[in-house]
C-alpha positions as CSV (number, residue, x, y, z in Angstrom):
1,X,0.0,0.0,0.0
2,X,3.0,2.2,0.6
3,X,4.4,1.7,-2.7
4,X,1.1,2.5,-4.2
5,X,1.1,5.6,-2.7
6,X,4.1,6.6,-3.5
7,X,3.7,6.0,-6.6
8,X,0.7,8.6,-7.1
9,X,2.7,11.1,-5.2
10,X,5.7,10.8,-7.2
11,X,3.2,10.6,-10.4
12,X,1.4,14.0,-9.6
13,X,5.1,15.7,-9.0
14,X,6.0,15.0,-12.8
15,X,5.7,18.0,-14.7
16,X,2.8,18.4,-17.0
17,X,3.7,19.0,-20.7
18,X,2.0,22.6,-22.1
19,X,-0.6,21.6,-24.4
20,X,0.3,25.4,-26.1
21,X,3.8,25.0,-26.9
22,X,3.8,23.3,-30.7
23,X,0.4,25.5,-31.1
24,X,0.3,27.9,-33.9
25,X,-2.4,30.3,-33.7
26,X,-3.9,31.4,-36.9
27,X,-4.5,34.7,-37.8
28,X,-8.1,34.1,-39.1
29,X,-11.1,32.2,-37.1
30,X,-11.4,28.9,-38.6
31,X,-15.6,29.5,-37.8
32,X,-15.9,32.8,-39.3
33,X,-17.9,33.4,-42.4
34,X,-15.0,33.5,-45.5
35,X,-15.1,34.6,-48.7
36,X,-13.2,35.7,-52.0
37,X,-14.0,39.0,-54.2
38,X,-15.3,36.8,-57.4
39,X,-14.5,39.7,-59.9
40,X,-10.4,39.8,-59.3
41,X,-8.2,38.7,-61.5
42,X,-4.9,38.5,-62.2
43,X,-5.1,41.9,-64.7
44,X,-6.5,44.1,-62.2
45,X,-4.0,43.3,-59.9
46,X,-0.7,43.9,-62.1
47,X,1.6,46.2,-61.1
48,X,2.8,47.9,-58.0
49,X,1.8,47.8,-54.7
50,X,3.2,48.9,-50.9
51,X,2.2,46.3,-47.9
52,X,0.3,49.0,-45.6
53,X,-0.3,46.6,-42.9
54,X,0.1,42.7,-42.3
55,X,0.5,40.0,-40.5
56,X,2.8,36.9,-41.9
57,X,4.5,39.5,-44.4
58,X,6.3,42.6,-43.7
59,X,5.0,45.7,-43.5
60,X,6.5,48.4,-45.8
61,X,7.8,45.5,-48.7
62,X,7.5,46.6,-51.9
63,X,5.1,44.5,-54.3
64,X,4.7,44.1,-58.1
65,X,2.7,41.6,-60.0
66,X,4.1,41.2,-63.2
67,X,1.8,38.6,-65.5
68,X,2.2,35.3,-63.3
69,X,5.0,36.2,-60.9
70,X,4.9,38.2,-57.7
71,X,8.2,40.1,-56.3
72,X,8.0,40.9,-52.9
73,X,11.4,43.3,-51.8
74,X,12.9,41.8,-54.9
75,X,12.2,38.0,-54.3
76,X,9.9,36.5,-57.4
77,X,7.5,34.1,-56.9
78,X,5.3,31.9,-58.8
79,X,1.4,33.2,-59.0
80,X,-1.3,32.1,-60.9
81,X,-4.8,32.8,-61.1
82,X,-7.7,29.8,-59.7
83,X,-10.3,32.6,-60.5
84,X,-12.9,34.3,-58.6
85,X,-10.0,36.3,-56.5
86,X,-8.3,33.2,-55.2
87,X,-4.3,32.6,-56.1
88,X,-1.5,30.2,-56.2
89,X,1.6,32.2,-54.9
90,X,4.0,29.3,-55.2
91,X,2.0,26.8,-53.3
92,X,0.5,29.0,-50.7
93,X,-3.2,29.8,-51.2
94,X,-4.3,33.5,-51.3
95,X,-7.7,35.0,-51.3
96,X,-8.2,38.6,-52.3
97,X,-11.1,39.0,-50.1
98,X,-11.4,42.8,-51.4
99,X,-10.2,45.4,-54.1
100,X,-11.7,48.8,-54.4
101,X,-13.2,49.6,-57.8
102,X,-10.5,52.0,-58.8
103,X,-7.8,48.8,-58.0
104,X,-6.2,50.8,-55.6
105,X,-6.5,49.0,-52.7
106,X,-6.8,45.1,-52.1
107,X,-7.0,43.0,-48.6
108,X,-5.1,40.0,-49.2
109,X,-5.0,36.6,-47.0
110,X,-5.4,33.2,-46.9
111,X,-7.8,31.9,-45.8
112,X,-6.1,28.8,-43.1
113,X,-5.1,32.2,-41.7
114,X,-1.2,32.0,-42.0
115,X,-0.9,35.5,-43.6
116,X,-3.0,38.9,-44.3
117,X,-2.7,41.9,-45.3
118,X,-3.5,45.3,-47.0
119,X,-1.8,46.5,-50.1
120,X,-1.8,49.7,-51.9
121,X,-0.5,51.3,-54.9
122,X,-0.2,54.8,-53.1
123,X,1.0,53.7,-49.9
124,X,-1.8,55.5,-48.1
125,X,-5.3,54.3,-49.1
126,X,-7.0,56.7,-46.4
127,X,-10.9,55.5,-46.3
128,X,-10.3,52.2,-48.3
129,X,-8.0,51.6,-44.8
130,X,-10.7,51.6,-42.6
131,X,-13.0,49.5,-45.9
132,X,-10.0,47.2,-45.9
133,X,-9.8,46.4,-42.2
134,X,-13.6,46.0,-41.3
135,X,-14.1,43.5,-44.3
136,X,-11.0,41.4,-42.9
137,X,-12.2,41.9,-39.3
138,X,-15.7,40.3,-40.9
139,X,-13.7,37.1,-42.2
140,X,-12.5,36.7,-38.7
141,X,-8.6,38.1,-38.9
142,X,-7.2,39.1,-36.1
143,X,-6.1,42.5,-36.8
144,X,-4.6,43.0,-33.7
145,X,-2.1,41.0,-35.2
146,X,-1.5,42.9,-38.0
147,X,1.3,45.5,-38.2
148,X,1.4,48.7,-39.9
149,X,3.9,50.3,-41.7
């Protein structure tokens, strides 16, 4: 009987692992309502663009699409259209979940919620910010997370 106990005492001193540590939070609620703007293609999105704000990519990087690449601070990547705003950049799925109608503005994510963010040609979308930001904050991002430039 002595053993026995012993054994539970010893047993309850072990440490207990954290359930949290190999836990990745994603930046987007998995239960939120998600969606992609169906209208975006690859042709309104060509050319340059400034990261305003983000999460998963840095804030300030310079950003051209150029046909079916994207160069981000001077790194090219593979991109291709799968229609209805969704894209292939390399193998990494990307929603545009909104572009303003003067493609001046687009907020950018995917949808597992690895990455987000906000892109502009200007560097300073004013209004379509705040546009931006409550249409991400809709699809569940955490924009807490996100970083400005």
């Amino acid at each position: 009987m002595r053993a026995l106990v012993a054994a539970l005492f010893l047993a309850g001193c072990a440490a207990t692992p954290d359930p949290l540590t190999d836990v990745t939070i994603p930046l987007r609620n998995p239960t939120a309502p998600v969606a992609s703007q169906a209208d975006v293609t690859l042709d309104r999105l060509q050319g340059d663009w400034r990261v305003v704000s983000g999460s998963g990519i840095t804030p300030g990087a310079r950003l051209q699409i150029r046909g079916a690449q994207m160069v981000i601070d001077g790194v090219v990547l593979a991109l291709t259209d799968d229609g209805e705003g969704r894209l292939k950049l390399s193998d990494e799925t990307l929603w545009v979940h909104w572009l303003d109608i003067g493609n001046r503005t687009a907020a950018v994510g995917d949808p597992a919620g690895s990455r987000v963010w906000i892109m502009d040609r200007t560097g300073a979308p004013r209004e379509r910010l705040k546009a931006a930001r409550e249409i991400l904050d809709w699809y569940g991002y955490d924009l807490s997370r996100m970083e400005a430039a």
